[in-house]
N, C-alpha and C positions, 0 to 999 in steps of 0.2 A: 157698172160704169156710172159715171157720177156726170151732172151738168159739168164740174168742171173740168173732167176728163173729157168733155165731150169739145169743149171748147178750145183745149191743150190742142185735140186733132183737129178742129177746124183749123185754126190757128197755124199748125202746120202748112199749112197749103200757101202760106206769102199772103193770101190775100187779108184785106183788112176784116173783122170780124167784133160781131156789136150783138149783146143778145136785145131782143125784141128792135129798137128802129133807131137811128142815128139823131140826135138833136135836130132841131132845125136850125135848117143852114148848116149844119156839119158834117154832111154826109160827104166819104171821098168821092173821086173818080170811079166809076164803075170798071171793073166787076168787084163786088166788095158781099161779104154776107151777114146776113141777120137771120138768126136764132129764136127761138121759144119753144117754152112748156105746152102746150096749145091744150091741154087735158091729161086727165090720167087714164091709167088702163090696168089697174092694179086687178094683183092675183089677189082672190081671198081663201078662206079657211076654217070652216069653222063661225061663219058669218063675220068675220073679221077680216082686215087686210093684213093679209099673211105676207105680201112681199107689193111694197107700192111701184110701180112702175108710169115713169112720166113718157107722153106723147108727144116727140119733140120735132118741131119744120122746122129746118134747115132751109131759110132760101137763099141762092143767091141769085143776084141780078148783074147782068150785064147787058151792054149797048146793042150788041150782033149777039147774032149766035157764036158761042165761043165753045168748042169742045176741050177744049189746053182746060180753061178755067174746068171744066166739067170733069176732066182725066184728074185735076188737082183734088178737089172735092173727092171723086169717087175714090180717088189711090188713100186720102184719110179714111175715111171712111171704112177702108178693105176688111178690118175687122170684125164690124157689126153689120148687121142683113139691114139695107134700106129699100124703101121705094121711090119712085122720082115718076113725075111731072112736069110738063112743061106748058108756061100759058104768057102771053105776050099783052104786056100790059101797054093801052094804046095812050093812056092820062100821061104816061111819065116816060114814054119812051121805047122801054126798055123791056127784056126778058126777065122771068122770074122762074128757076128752074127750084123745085120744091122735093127736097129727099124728106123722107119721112123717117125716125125712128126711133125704139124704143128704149129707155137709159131706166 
């Protein structure tokens, strides 16, 4: 799977999608998600990198707690093994539910 595979399945779910953060001032409506590489986690080989593998957070944010947006996420998703977190950011409002994973 590739970043833009991964994007293709975000993208699935209706909501609006941005990798790393929206311009300012041009963020939608919430619930919307942003993306990134945050590190890698590559296999190696031989003291080389035999297969590079990127470490990717998926967050998205919304107002409330929203499970709908969260079933949308996860149902892309269903493919590939994630992990998820959830931490409520008090600066900006809003929730920030964090899948973790591997491409």
């Amino acid at each position: 799977m590739t970043l833009e595979n991964l994007y293709q399945l975000l993208e699935s779910t209706g909501l609006p999608v941005v990798y790393r953060a929206w311009p300012i001032d041009g963020a939608p409506e919430l619930p919307y998600i942003c993306y990134l590489a945050a590190y890698s986690n590559n296999f190696s080989a031989d003291g080389v990198v035999y297969q590079p593998i990127d470490h990717v957070q998926i967050e998205l944010y919304t107002k409330d707690k929203n499970p709908e947006a969260e079933d949308r996420v996860e149902s892309a998703l269903s493919s590939i093994f994630w992990e998820k977190s959830e931490t409520y950011i008090d600066t900006e409002q809003c929730y920030q539910i964090l899948y973790e994973v591997e491409v």
